[in-house]
Structures are given as structure tokens and as C-alpha cells.
mmCIF entry with sequence, helices, sheets and N, C-alpha, C, O atoms, coordinates in Angstrom:
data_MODEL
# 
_entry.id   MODEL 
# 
_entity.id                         1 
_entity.type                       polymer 
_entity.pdbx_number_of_molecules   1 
# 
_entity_poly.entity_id                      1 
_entity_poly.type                           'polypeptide(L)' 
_entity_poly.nstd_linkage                   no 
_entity_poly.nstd_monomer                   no 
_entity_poly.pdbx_seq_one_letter_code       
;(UNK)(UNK)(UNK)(UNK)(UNK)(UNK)(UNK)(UNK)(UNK)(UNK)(UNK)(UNK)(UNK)(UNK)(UNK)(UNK)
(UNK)(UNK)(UNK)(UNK)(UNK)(UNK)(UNK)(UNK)(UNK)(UNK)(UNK)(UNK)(UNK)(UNK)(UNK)(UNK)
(UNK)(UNK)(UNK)(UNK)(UNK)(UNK)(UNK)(UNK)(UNK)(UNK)(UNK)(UNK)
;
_entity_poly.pdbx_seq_one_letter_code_can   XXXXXXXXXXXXXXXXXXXXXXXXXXXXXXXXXXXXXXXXXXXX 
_entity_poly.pdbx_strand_id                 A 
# 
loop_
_entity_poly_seq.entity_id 
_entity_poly_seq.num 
_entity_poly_seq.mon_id 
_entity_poly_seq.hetero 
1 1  UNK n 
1 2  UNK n 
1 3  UNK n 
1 4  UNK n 
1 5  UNK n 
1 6  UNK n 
1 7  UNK n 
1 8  UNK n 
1 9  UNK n 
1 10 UNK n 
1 11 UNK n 
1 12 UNK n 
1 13 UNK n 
1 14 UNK n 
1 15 UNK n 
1 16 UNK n 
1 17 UNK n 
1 18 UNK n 
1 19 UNK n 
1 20 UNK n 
1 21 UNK n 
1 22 UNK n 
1 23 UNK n 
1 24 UNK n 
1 25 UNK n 
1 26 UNK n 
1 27 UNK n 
1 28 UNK n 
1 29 UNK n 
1 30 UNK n 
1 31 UNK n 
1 32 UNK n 
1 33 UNK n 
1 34 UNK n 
1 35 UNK n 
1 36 UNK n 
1 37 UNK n 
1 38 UNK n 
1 39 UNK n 
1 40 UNK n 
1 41 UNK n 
1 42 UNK n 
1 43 UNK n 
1 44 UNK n 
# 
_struct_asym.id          A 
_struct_asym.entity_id   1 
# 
loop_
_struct_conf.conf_type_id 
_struct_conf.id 
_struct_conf.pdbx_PDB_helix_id 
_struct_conf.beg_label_comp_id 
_struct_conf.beg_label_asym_id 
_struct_conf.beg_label_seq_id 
_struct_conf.pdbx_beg_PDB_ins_code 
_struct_conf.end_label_comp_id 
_struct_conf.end_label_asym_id 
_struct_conf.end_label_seq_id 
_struct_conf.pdbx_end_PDB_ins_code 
_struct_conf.beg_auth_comp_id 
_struct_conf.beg_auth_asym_id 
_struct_conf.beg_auth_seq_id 
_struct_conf.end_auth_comp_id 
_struct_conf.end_auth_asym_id 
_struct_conf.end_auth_seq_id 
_struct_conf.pdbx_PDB_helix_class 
_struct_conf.details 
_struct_conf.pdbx_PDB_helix_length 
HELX_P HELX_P1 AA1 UNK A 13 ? UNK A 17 ? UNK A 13 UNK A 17 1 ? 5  
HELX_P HELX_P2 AA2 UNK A 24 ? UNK A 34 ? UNK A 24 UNK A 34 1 ? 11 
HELX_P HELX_P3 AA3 UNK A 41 ? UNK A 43 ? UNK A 41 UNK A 43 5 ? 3  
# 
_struct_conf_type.id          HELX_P 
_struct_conf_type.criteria    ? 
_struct_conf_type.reference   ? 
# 
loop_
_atom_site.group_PDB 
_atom_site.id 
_atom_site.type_symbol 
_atom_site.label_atom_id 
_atom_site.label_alt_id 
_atom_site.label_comp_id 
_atom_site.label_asym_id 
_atom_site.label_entity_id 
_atom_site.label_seq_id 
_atom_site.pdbx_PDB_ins_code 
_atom_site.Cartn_x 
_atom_site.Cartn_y 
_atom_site.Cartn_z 
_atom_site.occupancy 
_atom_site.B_iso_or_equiv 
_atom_site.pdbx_formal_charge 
_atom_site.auth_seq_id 
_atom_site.auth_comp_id 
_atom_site.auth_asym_id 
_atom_site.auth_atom_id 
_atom_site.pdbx_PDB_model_num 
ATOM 1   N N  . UNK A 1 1  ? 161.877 104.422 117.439 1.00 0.00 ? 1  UNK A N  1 
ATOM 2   C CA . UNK A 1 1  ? 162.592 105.388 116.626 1.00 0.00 ? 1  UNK A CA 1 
ATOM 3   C C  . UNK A 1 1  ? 162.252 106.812 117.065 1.00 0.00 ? 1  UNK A C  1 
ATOM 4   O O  . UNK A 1 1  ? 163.158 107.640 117.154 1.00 0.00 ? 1  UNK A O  1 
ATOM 5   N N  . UNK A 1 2  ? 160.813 107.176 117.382 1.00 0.00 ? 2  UNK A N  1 
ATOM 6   C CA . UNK A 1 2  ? 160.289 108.283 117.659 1.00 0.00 ? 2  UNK A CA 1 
ATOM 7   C C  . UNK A 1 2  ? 161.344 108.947 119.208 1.00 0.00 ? 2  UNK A C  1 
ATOM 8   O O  . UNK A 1 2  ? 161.554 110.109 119.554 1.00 0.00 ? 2  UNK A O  1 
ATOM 9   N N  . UNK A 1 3  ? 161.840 107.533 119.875 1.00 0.00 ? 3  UNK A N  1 
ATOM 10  C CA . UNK A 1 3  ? 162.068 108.228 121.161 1.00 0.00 ? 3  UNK A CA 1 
ATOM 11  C C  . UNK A 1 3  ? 164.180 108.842 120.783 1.00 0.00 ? 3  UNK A C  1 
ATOM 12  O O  . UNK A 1 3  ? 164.822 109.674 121.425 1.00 0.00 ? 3  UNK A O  1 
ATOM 13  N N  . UNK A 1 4  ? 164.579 108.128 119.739 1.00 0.00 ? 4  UNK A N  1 
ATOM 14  C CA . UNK A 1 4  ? 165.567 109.067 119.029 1.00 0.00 ? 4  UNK A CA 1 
ATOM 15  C C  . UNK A 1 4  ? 165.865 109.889 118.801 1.00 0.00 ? 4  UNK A C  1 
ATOM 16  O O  . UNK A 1 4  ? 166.996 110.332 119.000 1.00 0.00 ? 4  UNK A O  1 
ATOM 17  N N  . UNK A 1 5  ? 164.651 110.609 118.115 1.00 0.00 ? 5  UNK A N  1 
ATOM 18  C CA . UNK A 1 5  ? 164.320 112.018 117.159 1.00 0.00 ? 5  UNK A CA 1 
ATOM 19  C C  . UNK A 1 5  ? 163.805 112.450 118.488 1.00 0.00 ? 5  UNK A C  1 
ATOM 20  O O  . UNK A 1 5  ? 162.968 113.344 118.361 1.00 0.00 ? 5  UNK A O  1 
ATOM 21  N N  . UNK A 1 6  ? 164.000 112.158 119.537 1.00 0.00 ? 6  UNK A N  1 
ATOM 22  C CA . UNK A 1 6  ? 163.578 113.333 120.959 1.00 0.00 ? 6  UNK A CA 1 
ATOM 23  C C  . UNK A 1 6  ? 164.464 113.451 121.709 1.00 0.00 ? 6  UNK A C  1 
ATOM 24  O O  . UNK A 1 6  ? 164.446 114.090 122.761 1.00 0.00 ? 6  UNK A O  1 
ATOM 25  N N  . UNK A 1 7  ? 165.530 112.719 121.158 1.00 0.00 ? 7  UNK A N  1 
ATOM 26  C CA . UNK A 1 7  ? 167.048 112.967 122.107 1.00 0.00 ? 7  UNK A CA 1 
ATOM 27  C C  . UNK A 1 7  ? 167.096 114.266 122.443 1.00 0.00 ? 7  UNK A C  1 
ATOM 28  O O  . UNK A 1 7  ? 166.348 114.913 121.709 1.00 0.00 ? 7  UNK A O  1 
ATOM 29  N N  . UNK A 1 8  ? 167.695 114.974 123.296 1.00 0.00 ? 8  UNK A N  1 
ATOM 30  C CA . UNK A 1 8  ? 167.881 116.320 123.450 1.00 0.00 ? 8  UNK A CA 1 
ATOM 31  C C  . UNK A 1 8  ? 168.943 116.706 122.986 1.00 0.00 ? 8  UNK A C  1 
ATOM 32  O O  . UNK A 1 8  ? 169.091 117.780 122.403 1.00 0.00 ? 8  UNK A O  1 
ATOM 33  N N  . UNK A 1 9  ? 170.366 115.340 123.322 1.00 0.00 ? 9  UNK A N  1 
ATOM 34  C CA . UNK A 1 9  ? 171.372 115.144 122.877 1.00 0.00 ? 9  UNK A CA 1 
ATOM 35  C C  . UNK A 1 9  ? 171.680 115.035 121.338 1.00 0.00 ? 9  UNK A C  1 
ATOM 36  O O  . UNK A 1 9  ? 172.848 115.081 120.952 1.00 0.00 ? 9  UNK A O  1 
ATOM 37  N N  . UNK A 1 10 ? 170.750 114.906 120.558 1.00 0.00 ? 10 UNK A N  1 
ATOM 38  C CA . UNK A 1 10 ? 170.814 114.566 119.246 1.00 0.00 ? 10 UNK A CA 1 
ATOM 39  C C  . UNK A 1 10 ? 171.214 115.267 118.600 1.00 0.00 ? 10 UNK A C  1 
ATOM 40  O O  . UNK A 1 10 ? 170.264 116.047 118.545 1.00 0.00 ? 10 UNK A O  1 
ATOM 41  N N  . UNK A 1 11 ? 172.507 115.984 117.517 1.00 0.00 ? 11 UNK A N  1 
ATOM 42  C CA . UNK A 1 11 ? 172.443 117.150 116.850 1.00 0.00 ? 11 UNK A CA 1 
ATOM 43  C C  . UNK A 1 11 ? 172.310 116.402 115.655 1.00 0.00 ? 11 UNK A C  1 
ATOM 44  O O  . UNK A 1 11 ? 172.796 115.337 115.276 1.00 0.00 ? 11 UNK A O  1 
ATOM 45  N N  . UNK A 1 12 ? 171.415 117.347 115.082 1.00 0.00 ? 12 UNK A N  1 
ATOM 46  C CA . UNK A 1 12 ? 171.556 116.791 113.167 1.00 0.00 ? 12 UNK A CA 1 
ATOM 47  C C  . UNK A 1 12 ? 172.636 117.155 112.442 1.00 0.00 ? 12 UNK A C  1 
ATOM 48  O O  . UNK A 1 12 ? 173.108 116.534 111.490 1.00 0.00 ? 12 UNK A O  1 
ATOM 49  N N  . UNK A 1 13 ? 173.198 118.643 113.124 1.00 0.00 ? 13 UNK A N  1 
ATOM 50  C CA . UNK A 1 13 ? 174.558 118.630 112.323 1.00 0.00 ? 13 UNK A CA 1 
ATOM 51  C C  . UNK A 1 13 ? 175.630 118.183 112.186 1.00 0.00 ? 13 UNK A C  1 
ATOM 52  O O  . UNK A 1 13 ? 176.282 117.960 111.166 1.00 0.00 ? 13 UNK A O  1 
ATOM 53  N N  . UNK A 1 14 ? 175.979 117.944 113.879 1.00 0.00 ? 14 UNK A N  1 
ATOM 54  C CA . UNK A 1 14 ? 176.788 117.204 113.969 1.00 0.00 ? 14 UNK A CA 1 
ATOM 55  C C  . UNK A 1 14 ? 176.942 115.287 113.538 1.00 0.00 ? 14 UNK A C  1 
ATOM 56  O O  . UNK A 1 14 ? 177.858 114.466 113.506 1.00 0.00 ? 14 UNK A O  1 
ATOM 57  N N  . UNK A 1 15 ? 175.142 115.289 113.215 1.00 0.00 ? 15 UNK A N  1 
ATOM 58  C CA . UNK A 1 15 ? 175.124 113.612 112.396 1.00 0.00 ? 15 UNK A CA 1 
ATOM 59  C C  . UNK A 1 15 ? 175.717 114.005 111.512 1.00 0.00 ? 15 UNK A C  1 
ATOM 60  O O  . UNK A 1 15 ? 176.784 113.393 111.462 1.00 0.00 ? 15 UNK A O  1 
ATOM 61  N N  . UNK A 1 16 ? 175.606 114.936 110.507 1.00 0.00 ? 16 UNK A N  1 
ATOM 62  C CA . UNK A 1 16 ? 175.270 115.075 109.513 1.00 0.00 ? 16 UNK A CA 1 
ATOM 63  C C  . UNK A 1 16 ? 177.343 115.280 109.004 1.00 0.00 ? 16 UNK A C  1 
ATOM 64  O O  . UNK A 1 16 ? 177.905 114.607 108.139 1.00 0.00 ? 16 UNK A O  1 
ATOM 65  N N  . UNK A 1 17 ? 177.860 116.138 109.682 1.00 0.00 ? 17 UNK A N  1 
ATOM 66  C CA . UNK A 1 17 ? 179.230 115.822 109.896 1.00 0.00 ? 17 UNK A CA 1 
ATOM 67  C C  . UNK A 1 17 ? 179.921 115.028 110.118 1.00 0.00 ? 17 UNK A C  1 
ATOM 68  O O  . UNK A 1 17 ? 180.898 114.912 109.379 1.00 0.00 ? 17 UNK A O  1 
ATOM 69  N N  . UNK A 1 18 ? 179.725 113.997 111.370 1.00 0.00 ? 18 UNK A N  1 
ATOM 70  C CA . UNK A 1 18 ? 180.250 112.824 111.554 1.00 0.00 ? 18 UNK A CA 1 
ATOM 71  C C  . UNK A 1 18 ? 178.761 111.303 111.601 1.00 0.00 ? 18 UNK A C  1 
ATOM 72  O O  . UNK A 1 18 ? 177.988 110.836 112.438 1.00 0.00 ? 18 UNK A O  1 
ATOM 73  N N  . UNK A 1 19 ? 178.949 111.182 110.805 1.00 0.00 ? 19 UNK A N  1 
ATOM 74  C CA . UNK A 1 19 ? 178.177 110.116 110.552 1.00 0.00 ? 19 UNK A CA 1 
ATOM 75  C C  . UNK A 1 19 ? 178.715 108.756 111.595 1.00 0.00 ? 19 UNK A C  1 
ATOM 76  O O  . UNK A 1 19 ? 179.846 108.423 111.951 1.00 0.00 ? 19 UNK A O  1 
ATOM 77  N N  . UNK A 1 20 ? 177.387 108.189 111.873 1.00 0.00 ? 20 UNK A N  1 
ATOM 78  C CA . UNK A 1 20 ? 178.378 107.104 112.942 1.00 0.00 ? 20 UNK A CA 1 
ATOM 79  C C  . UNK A 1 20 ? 178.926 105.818 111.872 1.00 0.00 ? 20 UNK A C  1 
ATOM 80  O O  . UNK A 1 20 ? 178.397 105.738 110.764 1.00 0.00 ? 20 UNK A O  1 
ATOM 81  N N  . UNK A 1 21 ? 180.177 104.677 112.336 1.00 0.00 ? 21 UNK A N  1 
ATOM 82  C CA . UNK A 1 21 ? 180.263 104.105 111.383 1.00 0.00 ? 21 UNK A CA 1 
ATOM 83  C C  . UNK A 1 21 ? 179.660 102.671 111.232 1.00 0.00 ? 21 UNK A C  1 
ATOM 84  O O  . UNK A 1 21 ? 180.243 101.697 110.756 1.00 0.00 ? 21 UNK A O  1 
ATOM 85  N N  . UNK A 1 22 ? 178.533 102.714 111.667 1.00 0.00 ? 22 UNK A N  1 
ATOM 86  C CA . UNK A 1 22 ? 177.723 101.480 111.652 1.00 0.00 ? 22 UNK A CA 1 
ATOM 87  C C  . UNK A 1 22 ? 177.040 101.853 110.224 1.00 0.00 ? 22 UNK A C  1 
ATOM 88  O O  . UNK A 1 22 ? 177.039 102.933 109.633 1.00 0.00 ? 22 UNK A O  1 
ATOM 89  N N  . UNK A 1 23 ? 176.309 100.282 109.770 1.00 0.00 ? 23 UNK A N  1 
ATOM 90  C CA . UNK A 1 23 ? 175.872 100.089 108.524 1.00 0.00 ? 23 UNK A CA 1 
ATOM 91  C C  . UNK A 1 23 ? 174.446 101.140 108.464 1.00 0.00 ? 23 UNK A C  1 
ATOM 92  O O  . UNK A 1 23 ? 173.519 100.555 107.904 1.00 0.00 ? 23 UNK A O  1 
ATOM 93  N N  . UNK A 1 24 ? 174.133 102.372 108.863 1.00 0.00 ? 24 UNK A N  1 
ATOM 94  C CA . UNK A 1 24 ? 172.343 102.438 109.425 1.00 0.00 ? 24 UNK A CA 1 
ATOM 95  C C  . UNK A 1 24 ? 172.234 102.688 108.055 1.00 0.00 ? 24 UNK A C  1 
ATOM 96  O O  . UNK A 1 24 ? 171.310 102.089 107.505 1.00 0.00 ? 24 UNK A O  1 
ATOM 97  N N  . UNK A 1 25 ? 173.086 103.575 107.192 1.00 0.00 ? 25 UNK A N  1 
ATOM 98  C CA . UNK A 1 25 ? 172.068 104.018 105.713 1.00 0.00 ? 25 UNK A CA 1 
ATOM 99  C C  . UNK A 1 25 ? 171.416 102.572 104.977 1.00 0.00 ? 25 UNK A C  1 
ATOM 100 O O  . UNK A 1 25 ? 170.270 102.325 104.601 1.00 0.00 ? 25 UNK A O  1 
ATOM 101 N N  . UNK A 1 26 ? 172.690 101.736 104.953 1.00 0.00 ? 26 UNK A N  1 
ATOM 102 C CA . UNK A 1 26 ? 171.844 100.687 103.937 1.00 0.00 ? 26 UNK A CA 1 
ATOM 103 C C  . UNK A 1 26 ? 170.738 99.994  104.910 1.00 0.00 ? 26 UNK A C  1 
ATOM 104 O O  . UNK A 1 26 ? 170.085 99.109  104.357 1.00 0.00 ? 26 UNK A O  1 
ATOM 105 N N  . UNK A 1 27 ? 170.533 100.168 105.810 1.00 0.00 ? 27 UNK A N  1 
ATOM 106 C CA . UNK A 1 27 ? 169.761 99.412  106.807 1.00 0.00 ? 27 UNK A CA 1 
ATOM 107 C C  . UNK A 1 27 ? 168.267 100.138 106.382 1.00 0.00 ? 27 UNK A C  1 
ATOM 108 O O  . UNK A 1 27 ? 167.234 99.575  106.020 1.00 0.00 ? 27 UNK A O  1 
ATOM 109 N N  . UNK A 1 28 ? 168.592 101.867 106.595 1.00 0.00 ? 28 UNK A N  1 
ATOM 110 C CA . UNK A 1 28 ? 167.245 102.195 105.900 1.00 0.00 ? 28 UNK A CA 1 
ATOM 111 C C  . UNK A 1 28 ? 166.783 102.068 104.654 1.00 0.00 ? 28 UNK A C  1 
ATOM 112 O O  . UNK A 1 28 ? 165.603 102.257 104.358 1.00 0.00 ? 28 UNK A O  1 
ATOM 113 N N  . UNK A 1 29 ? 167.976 101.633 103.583 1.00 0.00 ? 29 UNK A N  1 
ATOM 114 C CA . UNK A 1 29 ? 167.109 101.374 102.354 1.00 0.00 ? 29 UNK A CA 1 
ATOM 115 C C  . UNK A 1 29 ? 167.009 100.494 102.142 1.00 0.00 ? 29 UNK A C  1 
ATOM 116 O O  . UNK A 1 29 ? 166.370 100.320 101.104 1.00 0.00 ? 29 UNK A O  1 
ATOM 117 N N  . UNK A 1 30 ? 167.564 99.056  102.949 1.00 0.00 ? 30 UNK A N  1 
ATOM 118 C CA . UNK A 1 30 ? 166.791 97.825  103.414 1.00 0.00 ? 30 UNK A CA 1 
ATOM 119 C C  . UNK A 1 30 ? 165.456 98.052  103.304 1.00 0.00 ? 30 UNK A C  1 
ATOM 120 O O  . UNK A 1 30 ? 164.685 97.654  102.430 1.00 0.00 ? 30 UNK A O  1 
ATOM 121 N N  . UNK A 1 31 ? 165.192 98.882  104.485 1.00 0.00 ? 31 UNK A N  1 
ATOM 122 C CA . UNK A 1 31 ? 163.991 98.809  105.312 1.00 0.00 ? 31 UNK A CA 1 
ATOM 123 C C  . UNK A 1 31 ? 163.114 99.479  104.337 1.00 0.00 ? 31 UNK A C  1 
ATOM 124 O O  . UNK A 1 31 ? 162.072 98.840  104.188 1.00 0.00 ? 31 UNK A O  1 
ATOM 125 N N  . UNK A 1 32 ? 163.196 100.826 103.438 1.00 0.00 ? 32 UNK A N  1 
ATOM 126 C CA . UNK A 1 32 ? 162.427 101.144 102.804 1.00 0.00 ? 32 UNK A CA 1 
ATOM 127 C C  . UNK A 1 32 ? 162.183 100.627 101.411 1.00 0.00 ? 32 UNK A C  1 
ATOM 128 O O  . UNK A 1 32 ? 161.419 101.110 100.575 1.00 0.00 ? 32 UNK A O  1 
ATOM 129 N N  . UNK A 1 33 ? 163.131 99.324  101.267 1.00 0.00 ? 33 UNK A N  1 
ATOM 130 C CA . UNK A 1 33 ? 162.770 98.434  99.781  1.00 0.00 ? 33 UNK A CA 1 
ATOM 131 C C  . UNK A 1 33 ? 162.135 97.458  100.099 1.00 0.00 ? 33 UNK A C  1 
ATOM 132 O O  . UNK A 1 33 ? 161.587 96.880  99.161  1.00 0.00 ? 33 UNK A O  1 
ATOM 133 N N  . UNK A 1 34 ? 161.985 97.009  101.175 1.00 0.00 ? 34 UNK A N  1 
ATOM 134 C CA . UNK A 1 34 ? 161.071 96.037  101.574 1.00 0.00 ? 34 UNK A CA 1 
ATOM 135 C C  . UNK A 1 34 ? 159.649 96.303  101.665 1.00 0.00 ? 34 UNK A C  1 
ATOM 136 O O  . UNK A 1 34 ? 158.750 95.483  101.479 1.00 0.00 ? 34 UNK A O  1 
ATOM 137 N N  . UNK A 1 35 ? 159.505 97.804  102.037 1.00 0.00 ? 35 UNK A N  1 
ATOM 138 C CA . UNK A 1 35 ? 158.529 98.411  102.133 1.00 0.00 ? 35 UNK A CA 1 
ATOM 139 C C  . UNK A 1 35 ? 157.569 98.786  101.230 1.00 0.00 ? 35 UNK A C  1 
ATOM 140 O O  . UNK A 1 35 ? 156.351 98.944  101.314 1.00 0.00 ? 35 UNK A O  1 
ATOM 141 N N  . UNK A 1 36 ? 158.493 98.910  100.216 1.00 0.00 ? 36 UNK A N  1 
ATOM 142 C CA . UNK A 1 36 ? 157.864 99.313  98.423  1.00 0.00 ? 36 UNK A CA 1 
ATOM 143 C C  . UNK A 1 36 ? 157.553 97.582  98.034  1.00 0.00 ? 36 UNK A C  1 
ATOM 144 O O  . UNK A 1 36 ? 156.808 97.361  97.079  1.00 0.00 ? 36 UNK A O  1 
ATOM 145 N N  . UNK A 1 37 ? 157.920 96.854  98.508  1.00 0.00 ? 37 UNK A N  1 
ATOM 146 C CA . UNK A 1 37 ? 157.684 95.891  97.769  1.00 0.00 ? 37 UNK A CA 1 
ATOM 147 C C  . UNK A 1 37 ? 156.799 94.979  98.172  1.00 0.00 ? 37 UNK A C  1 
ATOM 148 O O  . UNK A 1 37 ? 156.476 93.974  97.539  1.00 0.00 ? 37 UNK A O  1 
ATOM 149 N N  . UNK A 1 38 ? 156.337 95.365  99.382  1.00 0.00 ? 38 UNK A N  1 
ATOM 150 C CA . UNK A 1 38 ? 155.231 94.479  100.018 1.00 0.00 ? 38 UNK A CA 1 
ATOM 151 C C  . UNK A 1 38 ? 154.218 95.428  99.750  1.00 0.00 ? 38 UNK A C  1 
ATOM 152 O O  . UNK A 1 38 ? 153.146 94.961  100.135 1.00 0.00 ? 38 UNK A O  1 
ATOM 153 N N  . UNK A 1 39 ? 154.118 96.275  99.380  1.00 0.00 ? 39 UNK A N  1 
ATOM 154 C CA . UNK A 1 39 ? 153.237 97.436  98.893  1.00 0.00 ? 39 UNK A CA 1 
ATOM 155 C C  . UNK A 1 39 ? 153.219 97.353  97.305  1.00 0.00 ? 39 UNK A C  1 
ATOM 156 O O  . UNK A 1 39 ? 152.589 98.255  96.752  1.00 0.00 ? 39 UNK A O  1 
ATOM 157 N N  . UNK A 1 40 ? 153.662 96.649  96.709  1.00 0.00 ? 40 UNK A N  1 
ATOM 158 C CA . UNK A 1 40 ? 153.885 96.576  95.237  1.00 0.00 ? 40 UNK A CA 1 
ATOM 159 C C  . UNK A 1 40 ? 152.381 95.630  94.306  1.00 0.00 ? 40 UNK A C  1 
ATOM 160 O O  . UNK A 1 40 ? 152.457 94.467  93.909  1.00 0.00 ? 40 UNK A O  1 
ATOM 161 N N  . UNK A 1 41 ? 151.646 96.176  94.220  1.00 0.00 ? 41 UNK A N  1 
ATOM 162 C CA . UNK A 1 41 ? 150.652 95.623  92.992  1.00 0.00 ? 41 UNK A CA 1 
ATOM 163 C C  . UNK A 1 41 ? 150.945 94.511  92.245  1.00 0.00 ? 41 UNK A C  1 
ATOM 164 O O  . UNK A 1 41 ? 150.168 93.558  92.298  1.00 0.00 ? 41 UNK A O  1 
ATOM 165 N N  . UNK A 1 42 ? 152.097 94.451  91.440  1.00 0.00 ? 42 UNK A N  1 
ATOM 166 C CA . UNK A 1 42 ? 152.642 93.665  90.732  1.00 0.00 ? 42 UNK A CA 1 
ATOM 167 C C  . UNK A 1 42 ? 152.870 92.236  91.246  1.00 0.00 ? 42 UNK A C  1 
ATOM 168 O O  . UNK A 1 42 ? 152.736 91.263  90.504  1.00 0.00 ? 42 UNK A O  1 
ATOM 169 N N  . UNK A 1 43 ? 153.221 92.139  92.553  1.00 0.00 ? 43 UNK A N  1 
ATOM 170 C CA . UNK A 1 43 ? 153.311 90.810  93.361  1.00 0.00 ? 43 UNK A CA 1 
ATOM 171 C C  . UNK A 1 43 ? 153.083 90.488  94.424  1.00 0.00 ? 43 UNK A C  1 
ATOM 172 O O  . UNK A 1 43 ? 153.735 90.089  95.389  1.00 0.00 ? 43 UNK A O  1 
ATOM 173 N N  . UNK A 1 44 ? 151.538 90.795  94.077  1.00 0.00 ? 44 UNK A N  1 
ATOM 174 C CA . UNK A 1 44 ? 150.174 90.126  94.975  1.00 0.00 ? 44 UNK A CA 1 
ATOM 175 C C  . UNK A 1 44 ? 149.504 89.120  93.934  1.00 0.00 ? 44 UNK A C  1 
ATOM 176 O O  . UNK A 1 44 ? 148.505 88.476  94.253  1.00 0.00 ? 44 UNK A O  1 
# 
């Protein structure tokens, strides 16, 4: 991921304007609910 965020090519504004149309948002809150939840107290 790190070598992404070093694109040179990368603009954030232009992400931020045209979003690509692959699934990535729910992919990151996939990724960051899985994350809370293996980290979760409650179910250990």
C-alpha cells in the first residue's frame, strides 16, 4: 500500500473528483471492521 501513496502519478484531487469505479471504499471498511473486531475484548 505504502508503495501507492508514493506514486508520483497519484493526485488526491483528482481521486478525490473521479473516484475509480471499483468496490475499494467498502473494501476498506471491510478491512477496518475486521480489524476492530479481532481487536475487540468482548470476543476473546
Amino acid at each position: 500500500m505504502a508503495r501507492a501513496l508514493d506514486d508520483v502519478g497519484l493526485s488526491l484531487s483528482r481521486f478525490m473528483r473521479e473516484p475509480p469505479p471499483a468496490p475499494i471504499f467498502t473494501q476498506f471498511q471491510s478491512f477496518e471492521l475486521r480489524l476492530e473486531l479481532q481487536s475487540s475484548e468482548c470476543l476473546r
